[in-house]
MARNUBA-103343 format. One record per residue: residue number from 1; residue in three letters; x, y, z of N, C-alpha, C, O in turn. Coordinates in steps of 0.001 Angstrom, whole numbers, always signed. Example, Ala and Ser with C-alpha at 12.3 -4.5 7.8 and 13.67 -1.06 7.14 Angstrom:
BEGIN
+-----+-----+---------+---------+---------+---------+---------+---------+---------+---------+---------+---------+---------+---------+
:   n : res :      nx :      ny :      nz :     cax :     cay :     caz :      cx :      cy :      cz :      ox :      oy :      oz :
+-----+-----+---------+---------+---------+---------+---------+---------+---------+---------+---------+---------+---------+---------+
:   1 : ala :  +13190 :   -5690 :   +7800 :  +12300 :   -4500 :   +7800 :  +13200 :   -3300 :   +7800 :  +14236 :   -3319 :   +8465 :
:   2 : ser :  +12850 :   -2250 :   +7080 :  +13670 :   -1060 :   +7140 :  +12900 :     +30 :   +7870 :  +13409 :   +1138 :   +8039 :
+-----+-----+---------+---------+---------+---------+---------+---------+---------+---------+---------+---------+---------+---------+
***
This chain:
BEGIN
+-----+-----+---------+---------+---------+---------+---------+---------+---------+---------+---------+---------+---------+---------+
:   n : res :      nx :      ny :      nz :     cax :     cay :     caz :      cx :      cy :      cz :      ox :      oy :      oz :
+-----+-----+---------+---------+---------+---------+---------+---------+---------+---------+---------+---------+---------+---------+
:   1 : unk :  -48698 :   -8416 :  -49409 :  -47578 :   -8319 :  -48482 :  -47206 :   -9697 :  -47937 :  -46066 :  -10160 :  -47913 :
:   2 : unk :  -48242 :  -10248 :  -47532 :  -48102 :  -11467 :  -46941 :  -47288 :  -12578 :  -47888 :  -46490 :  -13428 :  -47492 :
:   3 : unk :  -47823 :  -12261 :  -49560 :  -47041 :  -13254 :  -50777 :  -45274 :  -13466 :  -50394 :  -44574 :  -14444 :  -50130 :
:   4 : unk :  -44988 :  -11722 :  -50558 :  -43822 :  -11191 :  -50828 :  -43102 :  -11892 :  -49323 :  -41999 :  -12372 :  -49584 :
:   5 : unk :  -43446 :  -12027 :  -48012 :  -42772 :  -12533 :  -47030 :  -42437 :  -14040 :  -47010 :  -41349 :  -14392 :  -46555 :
:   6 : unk :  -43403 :  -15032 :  -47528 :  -43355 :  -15841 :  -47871 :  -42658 :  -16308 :  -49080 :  -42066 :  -17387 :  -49041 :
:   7 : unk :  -42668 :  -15834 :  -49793 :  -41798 :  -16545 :  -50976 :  -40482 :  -15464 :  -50319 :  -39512 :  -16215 :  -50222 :
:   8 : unk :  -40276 :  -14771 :  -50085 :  -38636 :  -14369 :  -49092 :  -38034 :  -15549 :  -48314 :  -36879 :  -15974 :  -48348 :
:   9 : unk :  -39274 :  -16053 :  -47482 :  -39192 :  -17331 :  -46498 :  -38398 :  -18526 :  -47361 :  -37313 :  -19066 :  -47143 :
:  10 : unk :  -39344 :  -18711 :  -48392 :  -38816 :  -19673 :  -49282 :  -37820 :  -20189 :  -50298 :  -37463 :  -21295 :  -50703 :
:  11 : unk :  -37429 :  -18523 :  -50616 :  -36094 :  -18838 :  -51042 :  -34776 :  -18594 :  -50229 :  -33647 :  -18712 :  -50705 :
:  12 : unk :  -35067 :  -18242 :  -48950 :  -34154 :  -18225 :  -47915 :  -33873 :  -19885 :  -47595 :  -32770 :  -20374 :  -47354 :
:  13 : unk :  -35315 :  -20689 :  -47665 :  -35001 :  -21900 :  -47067 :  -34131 :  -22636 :  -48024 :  -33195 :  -23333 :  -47631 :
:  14 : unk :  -34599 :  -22406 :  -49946 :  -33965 :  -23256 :  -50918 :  -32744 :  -22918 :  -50891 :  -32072 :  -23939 :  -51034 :
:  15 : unk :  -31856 :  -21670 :  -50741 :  -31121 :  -21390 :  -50653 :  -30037 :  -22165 :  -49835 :  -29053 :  -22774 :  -50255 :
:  16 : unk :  -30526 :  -21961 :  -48418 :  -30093 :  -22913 :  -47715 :  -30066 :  -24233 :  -47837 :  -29129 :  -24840 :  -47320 :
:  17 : unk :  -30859 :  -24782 :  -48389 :  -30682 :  -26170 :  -49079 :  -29750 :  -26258 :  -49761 :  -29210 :  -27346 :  -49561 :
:  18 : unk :  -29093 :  -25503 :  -50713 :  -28753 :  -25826 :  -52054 :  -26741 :  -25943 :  -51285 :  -25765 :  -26675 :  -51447 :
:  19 : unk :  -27138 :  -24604 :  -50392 :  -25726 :  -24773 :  -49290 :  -25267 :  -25888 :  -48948 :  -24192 :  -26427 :  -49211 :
:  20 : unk :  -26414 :  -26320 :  -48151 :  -26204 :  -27960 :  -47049 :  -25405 :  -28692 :  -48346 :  -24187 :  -28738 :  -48520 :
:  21 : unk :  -26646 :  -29339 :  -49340 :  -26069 :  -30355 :  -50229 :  -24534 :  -29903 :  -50987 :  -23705 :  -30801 :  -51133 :
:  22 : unk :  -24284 :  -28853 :  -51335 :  -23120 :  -28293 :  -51962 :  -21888 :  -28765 :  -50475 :  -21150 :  -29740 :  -50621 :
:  23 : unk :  -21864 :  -28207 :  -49597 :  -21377 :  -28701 :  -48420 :  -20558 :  -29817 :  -48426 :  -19340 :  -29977 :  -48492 :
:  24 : unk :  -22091 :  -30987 :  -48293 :  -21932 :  -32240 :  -48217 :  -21404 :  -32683 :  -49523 :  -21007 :  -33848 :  -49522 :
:  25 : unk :  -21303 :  -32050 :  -50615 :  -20484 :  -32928 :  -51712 :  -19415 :  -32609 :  -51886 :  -18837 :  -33213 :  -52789 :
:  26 : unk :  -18599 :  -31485 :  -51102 :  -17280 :  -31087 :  -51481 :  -16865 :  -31664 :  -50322 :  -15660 :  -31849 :  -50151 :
:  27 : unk :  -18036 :  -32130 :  -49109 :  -16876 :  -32860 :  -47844 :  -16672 :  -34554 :  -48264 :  -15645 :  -35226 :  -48165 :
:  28 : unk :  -18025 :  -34964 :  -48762 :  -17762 :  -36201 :  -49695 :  -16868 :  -36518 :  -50915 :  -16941 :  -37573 :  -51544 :
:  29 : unk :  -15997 :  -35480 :  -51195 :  -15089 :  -35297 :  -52663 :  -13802 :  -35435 :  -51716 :  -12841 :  -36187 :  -51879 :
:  30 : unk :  -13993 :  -34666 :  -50856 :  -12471 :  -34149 :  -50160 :  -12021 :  -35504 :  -49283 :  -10896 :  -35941 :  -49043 :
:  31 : unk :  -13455 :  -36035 :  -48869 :  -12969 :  -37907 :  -48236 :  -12271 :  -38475 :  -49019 :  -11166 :  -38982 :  -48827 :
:  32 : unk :  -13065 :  -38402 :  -50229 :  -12695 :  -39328 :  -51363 :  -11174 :  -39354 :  -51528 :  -10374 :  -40288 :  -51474 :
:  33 : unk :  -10991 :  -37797 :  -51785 :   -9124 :  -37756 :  -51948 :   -8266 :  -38150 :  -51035 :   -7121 :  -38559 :  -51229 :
:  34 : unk :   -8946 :  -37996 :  -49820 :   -7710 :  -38449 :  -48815 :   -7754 :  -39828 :  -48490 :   -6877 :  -40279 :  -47754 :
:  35 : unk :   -8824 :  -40707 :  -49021 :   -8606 :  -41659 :  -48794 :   -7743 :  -42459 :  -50401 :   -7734 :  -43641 :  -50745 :
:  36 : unk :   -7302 :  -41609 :  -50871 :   -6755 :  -42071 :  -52117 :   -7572 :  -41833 :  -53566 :   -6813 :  -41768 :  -54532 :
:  37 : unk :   -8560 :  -41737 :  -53772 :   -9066 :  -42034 :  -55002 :   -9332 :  -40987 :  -55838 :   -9957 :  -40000 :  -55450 :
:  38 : unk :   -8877 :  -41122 :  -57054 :   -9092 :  -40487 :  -58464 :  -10240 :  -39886 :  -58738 :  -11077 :  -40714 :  -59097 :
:  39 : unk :  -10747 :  -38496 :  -58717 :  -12241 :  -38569 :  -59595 :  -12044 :  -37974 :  -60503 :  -10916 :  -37572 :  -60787 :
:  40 : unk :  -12988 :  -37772 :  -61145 :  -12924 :  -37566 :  -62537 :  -12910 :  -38883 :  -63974 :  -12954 :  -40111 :  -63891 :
:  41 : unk :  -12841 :  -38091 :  -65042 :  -12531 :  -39072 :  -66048 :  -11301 :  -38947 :  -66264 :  -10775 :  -37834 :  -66243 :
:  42 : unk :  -10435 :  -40354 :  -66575 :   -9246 :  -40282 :  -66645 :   -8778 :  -39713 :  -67737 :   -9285 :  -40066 :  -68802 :
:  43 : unk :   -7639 :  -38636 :  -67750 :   -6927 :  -37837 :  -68872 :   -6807 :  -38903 :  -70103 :   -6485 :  -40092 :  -70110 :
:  44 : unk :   -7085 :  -38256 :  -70851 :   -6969 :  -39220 :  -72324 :   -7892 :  -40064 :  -73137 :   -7553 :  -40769 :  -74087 :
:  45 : unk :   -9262 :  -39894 :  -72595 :  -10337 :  -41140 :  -72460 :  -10711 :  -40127 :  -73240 :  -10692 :  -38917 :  -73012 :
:  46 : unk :  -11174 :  -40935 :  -74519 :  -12152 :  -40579 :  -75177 :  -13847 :  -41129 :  -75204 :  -13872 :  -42303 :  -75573 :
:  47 : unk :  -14668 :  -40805 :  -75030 :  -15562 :  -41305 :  -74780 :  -16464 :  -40977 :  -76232 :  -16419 :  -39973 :  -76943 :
:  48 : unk :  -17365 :  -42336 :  -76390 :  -18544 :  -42457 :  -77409 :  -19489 :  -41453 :  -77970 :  -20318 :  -40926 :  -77228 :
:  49 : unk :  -19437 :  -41249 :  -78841 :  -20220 :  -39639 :  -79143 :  -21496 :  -40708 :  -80147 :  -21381 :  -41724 :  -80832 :
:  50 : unk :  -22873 :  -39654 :  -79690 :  -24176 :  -40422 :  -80441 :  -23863 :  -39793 :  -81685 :  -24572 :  -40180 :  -82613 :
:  51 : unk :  -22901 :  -38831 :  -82003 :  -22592 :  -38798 :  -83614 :  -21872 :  -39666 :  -84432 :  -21850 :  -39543 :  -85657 :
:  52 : unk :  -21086 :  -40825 :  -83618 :  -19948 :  -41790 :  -84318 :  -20687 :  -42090 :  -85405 :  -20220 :  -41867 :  -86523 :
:  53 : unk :  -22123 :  -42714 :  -85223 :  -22536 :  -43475 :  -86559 :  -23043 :  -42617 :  -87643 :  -23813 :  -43042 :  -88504 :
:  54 : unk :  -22562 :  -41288 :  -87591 :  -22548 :  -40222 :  -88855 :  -21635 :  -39693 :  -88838 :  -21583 :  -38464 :  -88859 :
:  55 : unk :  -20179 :  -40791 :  -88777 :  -18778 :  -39528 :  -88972 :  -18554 :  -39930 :  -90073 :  -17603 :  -39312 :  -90551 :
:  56 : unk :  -19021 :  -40794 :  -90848 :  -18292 :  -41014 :  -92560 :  -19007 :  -40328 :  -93381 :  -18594 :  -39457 :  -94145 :
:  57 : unk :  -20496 :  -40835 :  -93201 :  -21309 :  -38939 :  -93724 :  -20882 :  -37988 :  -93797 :  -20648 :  -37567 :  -94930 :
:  58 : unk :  -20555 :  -37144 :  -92618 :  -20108 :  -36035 :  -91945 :  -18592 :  -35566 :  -92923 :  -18364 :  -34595 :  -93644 :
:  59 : unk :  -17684 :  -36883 :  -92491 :  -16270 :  -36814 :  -93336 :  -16841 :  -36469 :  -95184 :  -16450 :  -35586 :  -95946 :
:  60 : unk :  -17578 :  -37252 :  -95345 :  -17857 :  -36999 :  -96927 :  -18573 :  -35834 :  -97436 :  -18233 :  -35383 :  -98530 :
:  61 : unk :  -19794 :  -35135 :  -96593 :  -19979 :  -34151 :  -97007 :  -19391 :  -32668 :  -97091 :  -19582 :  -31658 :  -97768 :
:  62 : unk :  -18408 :  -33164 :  -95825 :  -17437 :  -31881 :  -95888 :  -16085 :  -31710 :  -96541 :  -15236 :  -30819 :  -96564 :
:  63 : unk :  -16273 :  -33391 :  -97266 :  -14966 :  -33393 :  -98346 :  -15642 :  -32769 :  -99471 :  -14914 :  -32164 : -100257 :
:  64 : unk :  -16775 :  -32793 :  -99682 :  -17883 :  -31969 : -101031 :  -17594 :  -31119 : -100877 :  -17465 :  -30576 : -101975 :
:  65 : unk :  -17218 :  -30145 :  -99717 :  -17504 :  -28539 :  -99533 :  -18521 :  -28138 :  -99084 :  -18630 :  -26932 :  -99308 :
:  66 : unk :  -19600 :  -28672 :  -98383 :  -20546 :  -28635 :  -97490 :  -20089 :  -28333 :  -96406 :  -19253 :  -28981 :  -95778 :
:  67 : unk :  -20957 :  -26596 :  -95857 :  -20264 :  -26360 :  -94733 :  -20810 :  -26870 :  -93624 :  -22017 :  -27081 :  -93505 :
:  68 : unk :  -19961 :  -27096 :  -92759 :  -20148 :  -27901 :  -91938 :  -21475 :  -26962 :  -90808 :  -22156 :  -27745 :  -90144 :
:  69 : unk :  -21729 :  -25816 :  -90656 :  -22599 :  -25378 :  -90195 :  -24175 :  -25769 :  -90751 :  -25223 :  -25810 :  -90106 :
:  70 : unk :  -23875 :  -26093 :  -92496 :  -24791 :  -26664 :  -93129 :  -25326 :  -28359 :  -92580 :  -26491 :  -28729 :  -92442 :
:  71 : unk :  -24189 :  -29093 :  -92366 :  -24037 :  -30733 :  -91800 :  -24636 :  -30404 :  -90956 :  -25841 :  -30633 :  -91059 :
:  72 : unk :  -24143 :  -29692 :  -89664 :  -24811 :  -29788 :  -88373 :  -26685 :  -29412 :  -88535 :  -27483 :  -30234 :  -88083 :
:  73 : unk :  -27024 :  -28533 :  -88995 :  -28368 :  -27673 :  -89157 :  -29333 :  -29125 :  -89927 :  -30265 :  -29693 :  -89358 :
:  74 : unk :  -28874 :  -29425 :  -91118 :  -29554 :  -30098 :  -91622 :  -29546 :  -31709 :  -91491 :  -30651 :  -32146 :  -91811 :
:  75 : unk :  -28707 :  -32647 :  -91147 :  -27949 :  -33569 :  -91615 :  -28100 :  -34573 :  -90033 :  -28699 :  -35614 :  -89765 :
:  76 : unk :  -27228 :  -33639 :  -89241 :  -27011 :  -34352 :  -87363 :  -28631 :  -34151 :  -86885 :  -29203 :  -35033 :  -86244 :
:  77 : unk :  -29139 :  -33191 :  -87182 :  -30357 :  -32847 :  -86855 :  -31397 :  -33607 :  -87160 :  -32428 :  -33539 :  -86491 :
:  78 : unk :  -31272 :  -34445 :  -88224 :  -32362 :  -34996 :  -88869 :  -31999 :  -36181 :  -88190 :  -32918 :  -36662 :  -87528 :
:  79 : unk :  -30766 :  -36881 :  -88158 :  -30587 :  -38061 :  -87538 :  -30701 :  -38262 :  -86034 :  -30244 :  -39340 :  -85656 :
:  80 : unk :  -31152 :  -37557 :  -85187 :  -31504 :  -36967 :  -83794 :  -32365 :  -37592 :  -83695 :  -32511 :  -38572 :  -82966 :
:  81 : unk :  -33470 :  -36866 :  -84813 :  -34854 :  -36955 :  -84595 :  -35694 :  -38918 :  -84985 :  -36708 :  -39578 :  -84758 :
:  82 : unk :  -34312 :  -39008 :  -85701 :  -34894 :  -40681 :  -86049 :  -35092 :  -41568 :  -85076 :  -35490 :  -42701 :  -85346 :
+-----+-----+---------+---------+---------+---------+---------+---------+---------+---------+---------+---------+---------+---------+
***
Protein backbone atom coordinates (compact mmCIF):
# COMPACT_ATOMS: atom_id res chain seq x y z
CA UNK A 1 0.00 0.00 0.00
CA UNK A 2 2.55 2.21 1.10
CA UNK A 3 4.52 1.45 -2.72
CA UNK A 4 1.29 2.35 -4.55
CA UNK A 5 1.01 5.97 -2.51
CA UNK A 6 4.31 6.78 -3.20
CA UNK A 7 4.95 6.22 -6.64
CA UNK A 8 1.17 8.20 -6.95
CA UNK A 9 3.31 10.93 -5.01
CA UNK A 10 5.82 10.67 -7.66
CA UNK A 11 4.28 10.85 -10.63
CA UNK A 12 2.09 13.62 -9.42
CA UNK A 13 5.41 15.48 -8.70
CA UNK A 14 7.03 14.48 -12.46
CA UNK A 15 4.06 15.44 -13.84
CA UNK A 16 4.16 18.62 -12.46
CA UNK A 17 7.54 19.09 -13.53
CA UNK A 18 7.09 18.30 -16.98
CA UNK A 19 4.11 21.30 -16.68
CA UNK A 20 6.50 23.98 -15.08
CA UNK A 21 9.26 23.35 -17.89
CA UNK A 22 6.56 23.08 -20.82
CA UNK A 23 5.24 26.49 -19.30
CA UNK A 24 8.46 28.07 -19.25
CA UNK A 25 9.23 27.20 -22.91
CA UNK A 26 6.13 28.38 -24.55
CA UNK A 27 6.56 31.72 -22.27
CA UNK A 28 10.27 31.75 -23.54
CA UNK A 29 8.99 31.15 -27.38
CA UNK A 30 6.19 33.68 -27.01
CA UNK A 31 9.15 36.45 -25.71
CA UNK A 32 11.00 35.45 -28.44
CA UNK A 33 8.15 36.49 -30.97
CA UNK A 34 7.32 39.61 -29.58
CA UNK A 35 10.46 40.70 -29.41
CA UNK A 36 10.78 40.04 -33.16
CA UNK A 37 12.52 36.86 -33.87
CA UNK A 38 12.06 33.97 -36.28
CA UNK A 39 12.16 30.37 -34.88
CA UNK A 40 12.35 27.67 -36.55
CA UNK A 41 14.31 26.56 -39.66
CA UNK A 42 13.97 28.83 -42.36
CA UNK A 43 11.36 27.67 -45.22
CA UNK A 44 13.40 26.26 -47.99
CA UNK A 45 16.63 25.08 -46.19
CA UNK A 46 17.66 22.04 -47.02
CA UNK A 47 19.76 20.56 -44.63
CA UNK A 48 22.76 17.72 -44.87
CA UNK A 49 21.56 14.21 -44.75
CA UNK A 50 24.38 11.39 -43.31
CA UNK A 51 23.04 9.63 -46.52
CA UNK A 52 24.54 12.35 -49.13
CA UNK A 53 27.72 10.26 -49.39
CA UNK A 54 25.52 7.21 -50.71
CA UNK A 55 23.21 9.11 -53.11
CA UNK A 56 25.13 8.00 -56.34
CA UNK A 57 25.05 4.39 -55.03
CA UNK A 58 21.58 4.72 -54.07
CA UNK A 59 20.81 6.64 -57.68
CA UNK A 60 22.58 3.59 -59.41
CA UNK A 61 21.16 0.79 -57.75
CA UNK A 62 17.77 1.88 -58.24
CA UNK A 63 18.52 2.68 -61.87
CA UNK A 64 19.32 -1.45 -61.87
CA UNK A 65 15.85 -2.06 -60.53
CA UNK A 66 16.84 -2.65 -57.05
CA UNK A 67 14.09 -1.96 -54.85
CA UNK A 68 14.67 0.58 -53.00
CA UNK A 69 13.22 -1.16 -49.79
CA UNK A 70 16.05 -3.63 -50.78
CA UNK A 71 18.84 -0.29 -50.77
CA UNK A 72 17.55 0.82 -47.56
CA UNK A 73 17.59 -2.92 -45.61
CA UNK A 74 20.81 -3.90 -47.03
CA UNK A 75 23.02 -1.15 -48.50
CA UNK A 76 22.21 2.39 -45.97
CA UNK A 77 22.35 -0.12 -43.25
CA UNK A 78 25.61 -1.48 -43.78
CA UNK A 79 27.07 1.97 -44.29
CA UNK A 80 25.64 3.11 -40.73
CA UNK A 81 27.38 0.56 -39.19
CA UNK A 82 30.93 1.55 -40.75
Amino acid sequence: MTHKILLTIFAMLTELGRDFVSERTKEGLRARREQGLLLGKPKGVVQPSMYDVDRERVLHLHALGVPLTTIVDVHLKASISR
